[in-house]
N, C-alpha and C positions, 0 to 999 in steps of 0.2 A: 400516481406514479412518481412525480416530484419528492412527495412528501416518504416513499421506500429510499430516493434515491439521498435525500437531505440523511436519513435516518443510517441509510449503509454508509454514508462518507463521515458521519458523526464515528459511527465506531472506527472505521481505517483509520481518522483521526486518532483518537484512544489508541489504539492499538498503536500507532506511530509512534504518541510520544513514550506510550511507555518501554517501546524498545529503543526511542534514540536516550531515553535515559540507562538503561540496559548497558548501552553502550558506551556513553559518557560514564559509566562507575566501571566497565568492564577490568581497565589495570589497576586499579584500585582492588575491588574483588578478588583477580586473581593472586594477586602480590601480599593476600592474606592469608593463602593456603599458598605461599610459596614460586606460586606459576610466575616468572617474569615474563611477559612479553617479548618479541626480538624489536628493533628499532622499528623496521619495515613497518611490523604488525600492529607497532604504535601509533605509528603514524599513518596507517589505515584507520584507524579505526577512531583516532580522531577526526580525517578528512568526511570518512562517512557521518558521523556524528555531526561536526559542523552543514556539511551540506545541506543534513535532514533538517539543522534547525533554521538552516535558509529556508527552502522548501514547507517550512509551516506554513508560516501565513499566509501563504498561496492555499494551502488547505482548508485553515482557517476562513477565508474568504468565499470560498467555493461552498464551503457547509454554511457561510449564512444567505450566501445569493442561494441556493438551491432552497435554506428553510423561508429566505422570502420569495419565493416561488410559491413552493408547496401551499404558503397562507397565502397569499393570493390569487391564487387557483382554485380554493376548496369552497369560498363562498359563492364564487362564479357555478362552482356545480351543483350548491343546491339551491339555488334560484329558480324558478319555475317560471316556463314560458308565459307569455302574454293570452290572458285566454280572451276570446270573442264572448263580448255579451250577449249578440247578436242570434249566437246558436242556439 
């Protein structure tokens, strides 16, 4: 279970940066096909862009505690109980 849940935040990760880069190049982009942004919109979409890349390494973190999880947990489960000689 750790090791789905390292594996789903690995990709949300991926998927983040590549839309907060998205969005860092977005007036750039459009200001090549003409589209200028208005001031407002500019300056959304830099604050979103800056926040996300505050908010990384909180991600970043979280996908390597969850992937040392997951390896620490997976040799725990194939260990096999103590058997009785006795039996």
């Amino acid at each position: 279970m750790a090791a789905e849940r390292a594996a789903a935040l690995q990709g949300l990760t991926a998927i983040f940066v590549v839309v907060l880069k998205e969005i860092d190049g977005l007036p750039r982009m459009l200001a090549r096909v003409g589209v200028i942004l208005s001031e407002r919109a500019d300056i959304l979409s830099h604050s979103i862009e800056e926040l996300g890349e505050m908010a990384l390494p909180v991600l970043v973190v979280t996908v390597l505690l969850q992937l040392a999880r997951s390896t620490a947990a997976a040799p725990a489960a194939l260990t096999l109980p103590p058997c009785d000689a006795r039996a």
